[in-house]
ChimeraX commands (.cxc) that place a marker at each C-alpha (Angstrom):
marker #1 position 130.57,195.06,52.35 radius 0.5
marker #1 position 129.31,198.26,51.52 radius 0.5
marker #1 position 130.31,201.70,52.99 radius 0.5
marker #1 position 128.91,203.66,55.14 radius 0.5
marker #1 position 127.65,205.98,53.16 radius 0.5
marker #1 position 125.46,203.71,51.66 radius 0.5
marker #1 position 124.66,201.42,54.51 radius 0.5
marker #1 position 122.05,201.39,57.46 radius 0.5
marker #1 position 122.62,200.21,60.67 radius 0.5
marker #1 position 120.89,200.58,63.91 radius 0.5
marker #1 position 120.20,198.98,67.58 radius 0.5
marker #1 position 115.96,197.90,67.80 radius 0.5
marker #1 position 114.56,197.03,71.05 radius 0.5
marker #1 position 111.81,194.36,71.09 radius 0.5
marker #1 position 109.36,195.63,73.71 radius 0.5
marker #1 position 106.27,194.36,75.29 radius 0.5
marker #1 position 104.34,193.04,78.15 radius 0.5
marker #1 position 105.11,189.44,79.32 radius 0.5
marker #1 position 104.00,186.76,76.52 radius 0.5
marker #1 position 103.33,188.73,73.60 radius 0.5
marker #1 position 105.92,186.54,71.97 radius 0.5
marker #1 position 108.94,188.97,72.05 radius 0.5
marker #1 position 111.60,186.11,71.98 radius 0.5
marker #1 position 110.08,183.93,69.37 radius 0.5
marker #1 position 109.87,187.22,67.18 radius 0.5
marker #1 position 113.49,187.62,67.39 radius 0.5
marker #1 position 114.50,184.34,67.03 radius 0.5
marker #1 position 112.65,184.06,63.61 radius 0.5
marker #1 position 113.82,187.57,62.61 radius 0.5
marker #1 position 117.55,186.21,62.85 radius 0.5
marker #1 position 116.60,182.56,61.45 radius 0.5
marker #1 position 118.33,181.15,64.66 radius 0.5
marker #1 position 117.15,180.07,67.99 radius 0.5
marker #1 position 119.42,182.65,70.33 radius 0.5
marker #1 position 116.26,183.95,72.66 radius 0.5
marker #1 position 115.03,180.98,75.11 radius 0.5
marker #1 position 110.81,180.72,74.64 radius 0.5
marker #1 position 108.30,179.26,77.05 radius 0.5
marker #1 position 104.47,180.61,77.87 radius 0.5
marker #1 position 105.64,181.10,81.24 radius 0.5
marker #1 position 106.12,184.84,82.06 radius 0.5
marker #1 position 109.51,186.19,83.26 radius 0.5
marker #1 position 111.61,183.45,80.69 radius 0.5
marker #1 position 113.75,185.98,79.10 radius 0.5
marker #1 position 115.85,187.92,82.05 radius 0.5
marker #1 position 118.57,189.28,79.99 radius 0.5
marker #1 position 118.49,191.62,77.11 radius 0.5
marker #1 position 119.70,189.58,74.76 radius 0.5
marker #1 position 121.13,191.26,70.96 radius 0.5
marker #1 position 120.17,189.40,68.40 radius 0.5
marker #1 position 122.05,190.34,64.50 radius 0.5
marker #1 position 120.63,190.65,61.23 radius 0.5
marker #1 position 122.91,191.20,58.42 radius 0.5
marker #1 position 121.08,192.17,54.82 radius 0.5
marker #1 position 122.45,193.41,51.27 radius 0.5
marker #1 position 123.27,197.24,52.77 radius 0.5
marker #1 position 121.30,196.84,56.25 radius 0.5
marker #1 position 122.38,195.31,59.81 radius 0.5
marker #1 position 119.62,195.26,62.34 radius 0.5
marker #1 position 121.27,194.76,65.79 radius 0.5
marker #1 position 117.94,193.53,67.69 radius 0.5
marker #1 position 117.74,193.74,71.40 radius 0.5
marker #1 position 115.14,191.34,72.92 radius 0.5
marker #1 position 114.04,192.76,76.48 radius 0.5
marker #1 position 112.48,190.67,79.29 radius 0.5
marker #1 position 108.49,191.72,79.73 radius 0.5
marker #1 position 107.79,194.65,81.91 radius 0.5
marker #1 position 107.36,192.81,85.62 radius 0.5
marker #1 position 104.80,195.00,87.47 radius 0.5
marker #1 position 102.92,192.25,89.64 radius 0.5
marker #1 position 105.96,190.34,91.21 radius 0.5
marker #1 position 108.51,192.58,93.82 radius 0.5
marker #1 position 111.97,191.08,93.80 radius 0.5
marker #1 position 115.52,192.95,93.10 radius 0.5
marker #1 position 115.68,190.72,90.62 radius 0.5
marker #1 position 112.35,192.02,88.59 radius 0.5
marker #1 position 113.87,195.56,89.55 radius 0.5
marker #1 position 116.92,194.48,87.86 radius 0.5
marker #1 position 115.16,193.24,84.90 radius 0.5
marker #1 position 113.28,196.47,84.36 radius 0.5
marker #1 position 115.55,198.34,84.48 radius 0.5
marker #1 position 117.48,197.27,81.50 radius 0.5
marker #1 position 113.61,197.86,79.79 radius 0.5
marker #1 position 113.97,201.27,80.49 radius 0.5
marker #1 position 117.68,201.91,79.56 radius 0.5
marker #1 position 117.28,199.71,76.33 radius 0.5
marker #1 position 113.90,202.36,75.39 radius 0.5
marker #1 position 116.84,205.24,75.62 radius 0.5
marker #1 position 119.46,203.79,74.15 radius 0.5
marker #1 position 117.89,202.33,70.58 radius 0.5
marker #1 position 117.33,203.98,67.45 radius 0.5
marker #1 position 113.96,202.19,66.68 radius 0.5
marker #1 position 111.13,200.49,68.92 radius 0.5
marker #1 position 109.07,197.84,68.35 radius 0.5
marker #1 position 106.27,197.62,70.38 radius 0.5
marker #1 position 104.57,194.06,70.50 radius 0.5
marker #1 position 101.10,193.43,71.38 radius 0.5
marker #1 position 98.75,190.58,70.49 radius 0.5
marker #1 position 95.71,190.77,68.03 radius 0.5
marker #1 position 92.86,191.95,69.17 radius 0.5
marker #1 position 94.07,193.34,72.50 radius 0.5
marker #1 position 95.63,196.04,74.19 radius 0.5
marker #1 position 95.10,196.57,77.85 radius 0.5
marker #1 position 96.31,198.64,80.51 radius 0.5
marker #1 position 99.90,196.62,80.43 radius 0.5
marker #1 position 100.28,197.55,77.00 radius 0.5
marker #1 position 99.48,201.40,77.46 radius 0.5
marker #1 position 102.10,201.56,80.65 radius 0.5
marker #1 position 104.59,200.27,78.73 radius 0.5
marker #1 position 104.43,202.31,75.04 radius 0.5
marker #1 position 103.79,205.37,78.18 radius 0.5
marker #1 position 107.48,204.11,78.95 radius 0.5
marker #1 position 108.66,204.89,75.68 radius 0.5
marker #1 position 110.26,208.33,74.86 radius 0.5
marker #1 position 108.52,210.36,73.00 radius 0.5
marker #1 position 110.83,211.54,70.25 radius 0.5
marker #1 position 111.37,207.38,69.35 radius 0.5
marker #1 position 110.66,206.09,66.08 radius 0.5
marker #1 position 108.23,203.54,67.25 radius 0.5
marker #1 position 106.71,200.74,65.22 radius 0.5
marker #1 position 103.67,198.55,66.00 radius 0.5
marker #1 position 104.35,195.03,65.88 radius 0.5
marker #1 position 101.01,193.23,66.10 radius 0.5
marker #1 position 101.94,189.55,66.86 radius 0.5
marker #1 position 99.47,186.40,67.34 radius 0.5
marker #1 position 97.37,187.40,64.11 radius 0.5
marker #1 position 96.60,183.54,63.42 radius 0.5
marker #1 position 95.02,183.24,66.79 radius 0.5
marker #1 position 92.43,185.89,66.22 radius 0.5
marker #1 position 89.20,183.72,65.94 radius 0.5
marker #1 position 86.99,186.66,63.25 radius 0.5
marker #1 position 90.29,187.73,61.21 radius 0.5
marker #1 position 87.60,190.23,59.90 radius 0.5
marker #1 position 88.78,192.22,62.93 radius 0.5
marker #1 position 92.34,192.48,61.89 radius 0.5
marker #1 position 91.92,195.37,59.90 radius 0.5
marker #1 position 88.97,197.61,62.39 radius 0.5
marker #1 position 92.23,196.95,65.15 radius 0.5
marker #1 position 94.84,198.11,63.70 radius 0.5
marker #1 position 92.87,201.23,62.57 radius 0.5
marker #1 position 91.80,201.66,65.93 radius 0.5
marker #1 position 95.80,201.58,67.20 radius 0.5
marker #1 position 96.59,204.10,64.86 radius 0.5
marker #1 position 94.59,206.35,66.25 radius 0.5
marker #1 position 96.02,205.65,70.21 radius 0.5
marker #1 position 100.01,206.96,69.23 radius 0.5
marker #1 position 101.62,208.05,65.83 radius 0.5
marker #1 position 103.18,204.65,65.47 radius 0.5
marker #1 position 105.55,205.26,62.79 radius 0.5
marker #1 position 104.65,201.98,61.16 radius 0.5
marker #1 position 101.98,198.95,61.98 radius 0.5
marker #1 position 102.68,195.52,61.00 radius 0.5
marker #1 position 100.60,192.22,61.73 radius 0.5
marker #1 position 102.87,189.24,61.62 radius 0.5
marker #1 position 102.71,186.10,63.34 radius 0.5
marker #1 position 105.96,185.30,65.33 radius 0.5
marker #1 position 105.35,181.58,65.47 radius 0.5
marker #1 position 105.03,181.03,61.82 radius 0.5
marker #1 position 107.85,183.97,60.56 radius 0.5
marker #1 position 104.85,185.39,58.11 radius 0.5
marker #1 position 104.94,189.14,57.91 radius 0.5
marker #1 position 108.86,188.66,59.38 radius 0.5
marker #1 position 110.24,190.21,55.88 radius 0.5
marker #1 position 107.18,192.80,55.65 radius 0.5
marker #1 position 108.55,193.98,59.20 radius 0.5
marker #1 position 112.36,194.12,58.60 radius 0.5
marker #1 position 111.80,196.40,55.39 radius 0.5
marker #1 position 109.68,198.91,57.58 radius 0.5
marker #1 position 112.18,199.02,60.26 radius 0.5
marker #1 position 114.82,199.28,57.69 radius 0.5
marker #1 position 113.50,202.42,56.86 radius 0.5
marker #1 position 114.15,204.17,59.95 radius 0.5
marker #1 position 117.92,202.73,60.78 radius 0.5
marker #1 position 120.02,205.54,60.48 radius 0.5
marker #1 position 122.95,205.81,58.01 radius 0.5
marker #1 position 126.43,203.59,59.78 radius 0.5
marker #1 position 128.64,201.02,59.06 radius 0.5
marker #1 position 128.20,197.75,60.31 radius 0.5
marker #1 position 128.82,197.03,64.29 radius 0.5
marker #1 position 129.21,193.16,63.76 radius 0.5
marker #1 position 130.52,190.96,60.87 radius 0.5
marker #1 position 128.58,189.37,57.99 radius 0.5
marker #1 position 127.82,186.25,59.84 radius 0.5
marker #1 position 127.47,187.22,63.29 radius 0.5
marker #1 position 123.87,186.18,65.26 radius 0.5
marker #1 position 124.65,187.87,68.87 radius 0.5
marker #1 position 126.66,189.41,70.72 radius 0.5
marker #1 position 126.28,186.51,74.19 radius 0.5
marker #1 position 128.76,184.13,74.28 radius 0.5
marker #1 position 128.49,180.42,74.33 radius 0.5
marker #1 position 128.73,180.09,77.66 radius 0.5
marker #1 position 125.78,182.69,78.28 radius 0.5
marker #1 position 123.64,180.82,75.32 radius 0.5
marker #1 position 124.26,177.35,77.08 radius 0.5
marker #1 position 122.70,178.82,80.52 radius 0.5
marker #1 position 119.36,180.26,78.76 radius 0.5
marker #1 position 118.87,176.90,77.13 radius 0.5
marker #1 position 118.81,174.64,80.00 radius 0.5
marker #1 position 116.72,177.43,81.75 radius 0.5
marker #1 position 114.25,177.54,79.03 radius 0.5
marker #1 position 114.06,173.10,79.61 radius 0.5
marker #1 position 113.32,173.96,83.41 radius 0.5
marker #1 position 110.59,176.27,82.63 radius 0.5
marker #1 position 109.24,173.74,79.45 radius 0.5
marker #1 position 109.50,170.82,81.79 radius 0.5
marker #1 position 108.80,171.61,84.91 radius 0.5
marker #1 position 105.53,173.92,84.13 radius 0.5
marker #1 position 103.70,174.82,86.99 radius 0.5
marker #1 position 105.39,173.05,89.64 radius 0.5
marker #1 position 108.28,175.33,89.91 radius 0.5
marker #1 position 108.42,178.80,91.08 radius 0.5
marker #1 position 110.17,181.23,89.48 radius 0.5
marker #1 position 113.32,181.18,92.28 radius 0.5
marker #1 position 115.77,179.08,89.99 radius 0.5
marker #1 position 118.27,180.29,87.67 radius 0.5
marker #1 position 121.12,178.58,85.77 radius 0.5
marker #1 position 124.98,178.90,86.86 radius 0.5
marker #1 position 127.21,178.22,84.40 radius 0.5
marker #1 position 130.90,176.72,86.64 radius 0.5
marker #1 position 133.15,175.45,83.73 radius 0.5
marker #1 position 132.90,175.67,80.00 radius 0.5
marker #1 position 135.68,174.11,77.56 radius 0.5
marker #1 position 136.04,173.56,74.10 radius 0.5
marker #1 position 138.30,170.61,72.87 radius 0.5
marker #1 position 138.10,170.71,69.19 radius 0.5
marker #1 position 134.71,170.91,67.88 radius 0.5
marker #1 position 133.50,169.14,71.89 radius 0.5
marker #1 position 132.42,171.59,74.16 radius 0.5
marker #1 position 132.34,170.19,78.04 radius 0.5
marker #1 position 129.40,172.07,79.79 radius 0.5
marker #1 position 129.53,171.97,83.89 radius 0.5
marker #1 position 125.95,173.48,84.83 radius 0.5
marker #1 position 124.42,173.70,88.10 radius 0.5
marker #1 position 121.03,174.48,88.43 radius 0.5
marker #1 position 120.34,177.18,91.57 radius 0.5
marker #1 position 116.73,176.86,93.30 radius 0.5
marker #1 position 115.45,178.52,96.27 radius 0.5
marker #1 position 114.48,175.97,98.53 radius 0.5
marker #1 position 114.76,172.30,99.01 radius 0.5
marker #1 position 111.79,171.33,98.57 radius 0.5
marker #1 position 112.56,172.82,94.85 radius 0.5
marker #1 position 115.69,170.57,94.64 radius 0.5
marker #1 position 113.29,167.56,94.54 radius 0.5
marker #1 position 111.02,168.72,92.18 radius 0.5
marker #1 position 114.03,169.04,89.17 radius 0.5
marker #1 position 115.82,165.80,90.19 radius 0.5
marker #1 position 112.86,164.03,90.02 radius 0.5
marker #1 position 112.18,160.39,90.70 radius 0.5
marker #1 position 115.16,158.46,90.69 radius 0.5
marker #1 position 117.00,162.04,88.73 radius 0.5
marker #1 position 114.33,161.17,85.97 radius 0.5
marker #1 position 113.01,164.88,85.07 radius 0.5
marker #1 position 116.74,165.99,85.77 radius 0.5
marker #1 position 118.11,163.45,82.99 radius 0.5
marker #1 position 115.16,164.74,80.37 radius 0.5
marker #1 position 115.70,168.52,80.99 radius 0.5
marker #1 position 119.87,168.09,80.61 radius 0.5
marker #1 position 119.22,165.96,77.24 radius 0.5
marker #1 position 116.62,168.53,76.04 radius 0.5
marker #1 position 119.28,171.46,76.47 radius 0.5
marker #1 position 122.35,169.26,74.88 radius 0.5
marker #1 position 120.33,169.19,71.67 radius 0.5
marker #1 position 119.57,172.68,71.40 radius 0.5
marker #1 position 123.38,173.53,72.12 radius 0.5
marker #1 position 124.66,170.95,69.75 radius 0.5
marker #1 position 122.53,172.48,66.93 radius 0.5
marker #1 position 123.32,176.12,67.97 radius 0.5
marker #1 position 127.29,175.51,68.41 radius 0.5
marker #1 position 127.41,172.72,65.50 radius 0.5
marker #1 position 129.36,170.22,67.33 radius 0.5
marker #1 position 129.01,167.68,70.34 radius 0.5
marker #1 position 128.25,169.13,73.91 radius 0.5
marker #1 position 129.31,167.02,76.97 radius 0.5
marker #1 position 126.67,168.72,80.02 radius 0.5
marker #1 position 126.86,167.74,83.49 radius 0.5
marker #1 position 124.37,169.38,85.28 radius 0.5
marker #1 position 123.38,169.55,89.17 radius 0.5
marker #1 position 121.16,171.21,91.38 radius 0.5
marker #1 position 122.40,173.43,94.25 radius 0.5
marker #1 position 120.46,175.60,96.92 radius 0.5
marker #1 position 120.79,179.19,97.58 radius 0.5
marker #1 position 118.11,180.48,99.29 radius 0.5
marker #1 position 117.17,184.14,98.88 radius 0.5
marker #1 position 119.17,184.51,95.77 radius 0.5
marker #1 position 116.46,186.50,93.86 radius 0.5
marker #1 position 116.43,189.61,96.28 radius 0.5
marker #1 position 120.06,189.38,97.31 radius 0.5
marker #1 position 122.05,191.98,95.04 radius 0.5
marker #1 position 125.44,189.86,95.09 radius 0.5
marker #1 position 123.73,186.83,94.37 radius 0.5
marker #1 position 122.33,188.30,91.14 radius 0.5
marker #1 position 125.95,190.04,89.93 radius 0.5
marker #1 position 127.55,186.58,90.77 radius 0.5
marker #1 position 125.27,185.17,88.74 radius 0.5
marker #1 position 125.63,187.36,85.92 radius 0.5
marker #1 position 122.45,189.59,86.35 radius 0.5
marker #1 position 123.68,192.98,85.37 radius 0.5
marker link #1:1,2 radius 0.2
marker link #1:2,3 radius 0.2
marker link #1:3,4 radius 0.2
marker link #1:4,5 radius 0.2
marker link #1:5,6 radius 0.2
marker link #1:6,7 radius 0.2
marker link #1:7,8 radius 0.2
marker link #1:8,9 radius 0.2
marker link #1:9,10 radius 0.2
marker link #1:10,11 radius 0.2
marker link #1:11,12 radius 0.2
marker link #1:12,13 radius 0.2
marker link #1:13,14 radius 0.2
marker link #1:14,15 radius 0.2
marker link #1:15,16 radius 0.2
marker link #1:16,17 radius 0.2
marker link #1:17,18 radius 0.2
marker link #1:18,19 radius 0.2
marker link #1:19,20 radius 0.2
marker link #1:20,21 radius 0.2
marker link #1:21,22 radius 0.2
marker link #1:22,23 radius 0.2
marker link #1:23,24 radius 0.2
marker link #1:24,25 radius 0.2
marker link #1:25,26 radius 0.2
marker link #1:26,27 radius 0.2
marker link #1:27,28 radius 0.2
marker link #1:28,29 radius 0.2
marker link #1:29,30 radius 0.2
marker link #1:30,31 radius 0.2
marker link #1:31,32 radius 0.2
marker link #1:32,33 radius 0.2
marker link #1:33,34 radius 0.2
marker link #1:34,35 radius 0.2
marker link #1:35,36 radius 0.2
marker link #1:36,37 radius 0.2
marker link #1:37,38 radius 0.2
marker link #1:38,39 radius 0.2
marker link #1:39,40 radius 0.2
marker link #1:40,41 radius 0.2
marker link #1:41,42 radius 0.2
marker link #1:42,43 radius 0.2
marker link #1:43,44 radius 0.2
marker link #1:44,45 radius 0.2
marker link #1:45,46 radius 0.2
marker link #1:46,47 radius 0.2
marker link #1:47,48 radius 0.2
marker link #1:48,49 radius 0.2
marker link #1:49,50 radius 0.2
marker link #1:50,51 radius 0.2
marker link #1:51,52 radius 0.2
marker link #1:52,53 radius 0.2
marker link #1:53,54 radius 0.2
marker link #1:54,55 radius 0.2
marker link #1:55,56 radius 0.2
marker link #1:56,57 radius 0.2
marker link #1:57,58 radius 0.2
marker link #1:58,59 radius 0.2
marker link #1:59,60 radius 0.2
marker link #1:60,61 radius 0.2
marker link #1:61,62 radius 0.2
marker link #1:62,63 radius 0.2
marker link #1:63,64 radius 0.2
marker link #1:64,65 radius 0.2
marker link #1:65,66 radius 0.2
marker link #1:66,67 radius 0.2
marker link #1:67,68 radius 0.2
marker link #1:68,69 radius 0.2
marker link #1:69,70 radius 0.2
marker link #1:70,71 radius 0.2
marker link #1:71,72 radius 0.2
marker link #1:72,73 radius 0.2
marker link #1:73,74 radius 0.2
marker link #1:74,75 radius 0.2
marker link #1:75,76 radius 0.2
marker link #1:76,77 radius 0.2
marker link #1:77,78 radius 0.2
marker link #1:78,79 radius 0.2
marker link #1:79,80 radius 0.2
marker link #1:80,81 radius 0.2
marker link #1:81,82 radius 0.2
marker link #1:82,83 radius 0.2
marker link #1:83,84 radius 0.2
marker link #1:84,85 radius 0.2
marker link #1:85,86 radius 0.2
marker link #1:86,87 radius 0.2
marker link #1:87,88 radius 0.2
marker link #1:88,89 radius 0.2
marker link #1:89,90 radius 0.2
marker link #1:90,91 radius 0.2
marker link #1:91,92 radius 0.2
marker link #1:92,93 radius 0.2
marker link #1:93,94 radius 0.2
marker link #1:94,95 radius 0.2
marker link #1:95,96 radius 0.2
marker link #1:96,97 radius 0.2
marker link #1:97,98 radius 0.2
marker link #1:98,99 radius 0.2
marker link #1:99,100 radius 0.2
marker link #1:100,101 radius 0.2
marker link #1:101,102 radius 0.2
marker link #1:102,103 radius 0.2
marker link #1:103,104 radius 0.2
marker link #1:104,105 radius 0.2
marker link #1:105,106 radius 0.2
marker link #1:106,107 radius 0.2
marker link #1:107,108 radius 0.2
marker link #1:108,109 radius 0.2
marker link #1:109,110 radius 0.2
marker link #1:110,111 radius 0.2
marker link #1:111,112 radius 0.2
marker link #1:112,113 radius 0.2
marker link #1:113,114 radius 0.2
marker link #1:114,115 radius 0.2
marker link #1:115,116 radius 0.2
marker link #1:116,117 radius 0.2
marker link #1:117,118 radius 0.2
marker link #1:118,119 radius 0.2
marker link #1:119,120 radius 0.2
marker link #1:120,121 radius 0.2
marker link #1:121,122 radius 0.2
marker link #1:122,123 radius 0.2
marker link #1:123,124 radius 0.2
marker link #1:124,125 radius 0.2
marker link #1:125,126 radius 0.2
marker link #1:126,127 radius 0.2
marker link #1:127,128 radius 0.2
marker link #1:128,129 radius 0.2
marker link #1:129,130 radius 0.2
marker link #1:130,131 radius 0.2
marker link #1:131,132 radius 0.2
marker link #1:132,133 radius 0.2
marker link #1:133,134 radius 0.2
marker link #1:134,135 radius 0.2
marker link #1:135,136 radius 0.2
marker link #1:136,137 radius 0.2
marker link #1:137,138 radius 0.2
marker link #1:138,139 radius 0.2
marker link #1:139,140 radius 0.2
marker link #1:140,141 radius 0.2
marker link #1:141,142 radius 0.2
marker link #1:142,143 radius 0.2
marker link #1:143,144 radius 0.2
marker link #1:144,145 radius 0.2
marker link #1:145,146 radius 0.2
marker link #1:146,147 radius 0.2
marker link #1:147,148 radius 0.2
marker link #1:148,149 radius 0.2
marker link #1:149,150 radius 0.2
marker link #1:150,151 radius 0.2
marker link #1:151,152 radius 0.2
marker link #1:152,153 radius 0.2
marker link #1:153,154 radius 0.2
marker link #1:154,155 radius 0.2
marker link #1:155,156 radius 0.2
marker link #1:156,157 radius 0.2
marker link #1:157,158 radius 0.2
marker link #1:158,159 radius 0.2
marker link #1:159,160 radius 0.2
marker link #1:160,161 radius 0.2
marker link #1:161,162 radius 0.2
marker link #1:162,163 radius 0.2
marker link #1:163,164 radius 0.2
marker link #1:164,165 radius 0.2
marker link #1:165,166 radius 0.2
marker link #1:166,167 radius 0.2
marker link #1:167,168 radius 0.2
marker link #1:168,169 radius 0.2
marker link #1:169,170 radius 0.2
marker link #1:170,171 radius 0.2
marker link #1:171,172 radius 0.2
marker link #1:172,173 radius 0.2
marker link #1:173,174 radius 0.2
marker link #1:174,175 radius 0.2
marker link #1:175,176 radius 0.2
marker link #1:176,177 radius 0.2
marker link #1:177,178 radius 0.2
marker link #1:178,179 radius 0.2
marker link #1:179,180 radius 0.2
marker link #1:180,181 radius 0.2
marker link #1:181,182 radius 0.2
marker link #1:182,183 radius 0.2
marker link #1:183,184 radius 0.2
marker link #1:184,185 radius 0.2
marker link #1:185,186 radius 0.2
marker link #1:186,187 radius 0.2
marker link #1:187,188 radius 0.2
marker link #1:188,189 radius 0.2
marker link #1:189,190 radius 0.2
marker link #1:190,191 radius 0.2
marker link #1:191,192 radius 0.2
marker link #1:192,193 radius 0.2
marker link #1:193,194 radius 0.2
marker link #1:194,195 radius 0.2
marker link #1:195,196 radius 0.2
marker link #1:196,197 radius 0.2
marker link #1:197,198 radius 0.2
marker link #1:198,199 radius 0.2
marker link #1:199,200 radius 0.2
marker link #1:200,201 radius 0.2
marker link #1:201,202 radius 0.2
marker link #1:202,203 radius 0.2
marker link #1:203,204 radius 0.2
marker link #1:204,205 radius 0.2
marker link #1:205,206 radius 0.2
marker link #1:206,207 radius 0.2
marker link #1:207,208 radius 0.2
marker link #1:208,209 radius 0.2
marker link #1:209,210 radius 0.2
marker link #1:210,211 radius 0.2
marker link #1:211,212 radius 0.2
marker link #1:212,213 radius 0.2
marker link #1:213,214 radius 0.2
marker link #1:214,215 radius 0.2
marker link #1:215,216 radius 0.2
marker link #1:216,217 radius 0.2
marker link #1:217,218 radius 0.2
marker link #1:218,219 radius 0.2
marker link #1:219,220 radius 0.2
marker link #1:220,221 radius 0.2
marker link #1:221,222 radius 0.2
marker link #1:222,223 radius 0.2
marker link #1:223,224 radius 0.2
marker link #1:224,225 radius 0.2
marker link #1:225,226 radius 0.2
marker link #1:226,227 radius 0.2
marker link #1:227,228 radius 0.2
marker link #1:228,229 radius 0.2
marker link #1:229,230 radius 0.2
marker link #1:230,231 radius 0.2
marker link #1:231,232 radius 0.2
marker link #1:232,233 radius 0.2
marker link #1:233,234 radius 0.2
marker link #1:234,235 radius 0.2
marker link #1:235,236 radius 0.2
marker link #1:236,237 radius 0.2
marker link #1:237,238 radius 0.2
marker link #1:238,239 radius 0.2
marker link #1:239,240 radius 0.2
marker link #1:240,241 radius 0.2
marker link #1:241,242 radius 0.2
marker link #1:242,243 radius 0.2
marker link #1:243,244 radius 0.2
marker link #1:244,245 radius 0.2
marker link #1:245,246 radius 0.2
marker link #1:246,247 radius 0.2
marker link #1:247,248 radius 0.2
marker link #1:248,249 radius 0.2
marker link #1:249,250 radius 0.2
marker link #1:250,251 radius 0.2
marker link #1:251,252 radius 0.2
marker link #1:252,253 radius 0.2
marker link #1:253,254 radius 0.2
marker link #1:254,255 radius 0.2
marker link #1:255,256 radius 0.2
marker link #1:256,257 radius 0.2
marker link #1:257,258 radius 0.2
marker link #1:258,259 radius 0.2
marker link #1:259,260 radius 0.2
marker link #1:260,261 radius 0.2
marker link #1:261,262 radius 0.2
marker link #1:262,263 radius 0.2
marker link #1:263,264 radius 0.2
marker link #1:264,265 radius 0.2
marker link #1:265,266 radius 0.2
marker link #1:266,267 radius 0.2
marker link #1:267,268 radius 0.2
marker link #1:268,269 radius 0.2
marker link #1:269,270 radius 0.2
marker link #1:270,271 radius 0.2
marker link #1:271,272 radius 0.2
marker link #1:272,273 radius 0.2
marker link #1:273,274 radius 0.2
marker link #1:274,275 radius 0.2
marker link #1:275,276 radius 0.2
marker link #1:276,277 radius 0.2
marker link #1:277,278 radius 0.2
marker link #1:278,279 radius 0.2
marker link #1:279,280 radius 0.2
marker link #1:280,281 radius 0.2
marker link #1:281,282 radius 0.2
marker link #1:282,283 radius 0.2
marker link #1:283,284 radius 0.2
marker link #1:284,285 radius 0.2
marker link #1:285,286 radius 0.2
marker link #1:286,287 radius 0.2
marker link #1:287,288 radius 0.2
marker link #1:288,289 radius 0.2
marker link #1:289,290 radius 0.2
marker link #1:290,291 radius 0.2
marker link #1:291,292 radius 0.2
marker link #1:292,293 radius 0.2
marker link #1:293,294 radius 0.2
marker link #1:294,295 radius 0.2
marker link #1:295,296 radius 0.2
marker link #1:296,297 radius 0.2
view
């Protein structure tokens, strides 16, 4: 690998209001599924780091939950939080919107941004825009709003304008050695990447019916050989909620545990033995120890 002299390398924090497609940006960025995805705001509740390794660049990407300014909870507190500190502590920002918008969310949040930081404009969703005529009258009209240091329409779902993106950032990394190996996709452990994806099947699944009080504990995780024995339970806030993931005769339970072994058998490239369960603790979103037990940070 090059030295660092001659290599770039630099933390970028993927920014944006809730549902601008953040995640599924990051996920095609690195070529692997690391970031859980659902249309349902408030999925991603960690910042998760997501690495890039190319010919003399490494892009360490950090993929931050949406800005939460309509819901109260410690736990939204919590999650904004690491918004802000990520804004501070990157070397590049890229600001997501979606084509053909930009509202009063999106102006808080590139307010939120520090001044001096290189900034670029990610404009995601470009395939959805019904007149694509408009494309180019928008992101004129953006450039004029902040002195993005770059704009660049891509379309997260699809991975076009991905490469167009990652040399524009590339531009800006400053000049260091690499922070993770070659091969390396994140920083999160297994354990940690198990969690998201059986959270991400409650939120597919379950849709509407389920509140946003549930979260995914993690309560053994061993590796025998190339198996990997997963012990899950699932925390809700009520028991009413309990009945709504079991499901008739532990039906919708069943579906959402099989959903997440896949996805963890393809990410960890070996067979996954999950248990999961569902356990009550009420209040656990707005009770501080809760969240650190849990591994909210």
């Amino acid at each position: 690998m090059n030295g660092a002299e001659d290599f770039r390398c630099g933390h970028l924090a993927i920014v944006g209001r809730p549902n601008v497609g953040k995640s599924t940006l990051l996920n095609h960025l690195i070529g692997e599924k690391i970031s859980i995805v659902s249309r349902k705001a408030q999925t991603t509740r960690h910042r998760i780091t997501g690495v890039l390794t190319r010919p003399g660049e490494q892009f360490v990407f950090v993929d931050t939950p949406g800005f939460q300014i309509k819901h109260k909870s410690a736990l939204n507190s919590l999650m904004n939080r690491g918004v802000s500190q990520a804004l501070h502590d990157v070397d590049v920002v890229l600001l997501v919107i979606e084509a053909g918008r930009f509202n009063e969310d999106d102006v808080r949040i590139l307010s939120m941004i520090p001044a001096d930081k290189t900034t670029l404009l990610v404009v995601n969703k470009i395939d959805r825009l019904a007149d694509k005529q408009r494309l180019l009258p928008f992101i004129a009209k953006m450039a004029q709003t902040h002195p993005f240091a770059e704009i660049v329409p891509v379309c997260a779902a699809n991975g076009s304008g991905g490469d167009a993106l990652l040399d524009a950032a590339a531009r800006y990394l400053p000049a260091s050695g690499p922070l993770f190996g070659e091969d390396d996709l994140t920083d999160r452990s297994e354990r940690f990447l198990a969690a998201e994806f059986l959270r991400e099947k409650l939120f597919r699944r379950l849709g509407e019916e389920l509140p946003y009080g549930m979260t995914v504990e993690i309560e053994r995780f061993e590796q025998e050989g190339a198996l990997r024995r997963i012990h899950a339970a699932i925390i809700v806030d009520k028991p009413a909620h309990k009945a709504i993931v079991i499901g008739r005769g532990g039906a919708q339970l069943k579906a959402i545990a099989s959903d997440a072994r896949r996805d963890m058998e393809k990410l960890f490239d070996g067979k996954v033995f999950l248990e999961v369960w569902v356990k009550v603790k009420s209040g656990w979103a707005d009770d501080a120890r809760a969240l650190k037990s849990l591994g909210y940070q």
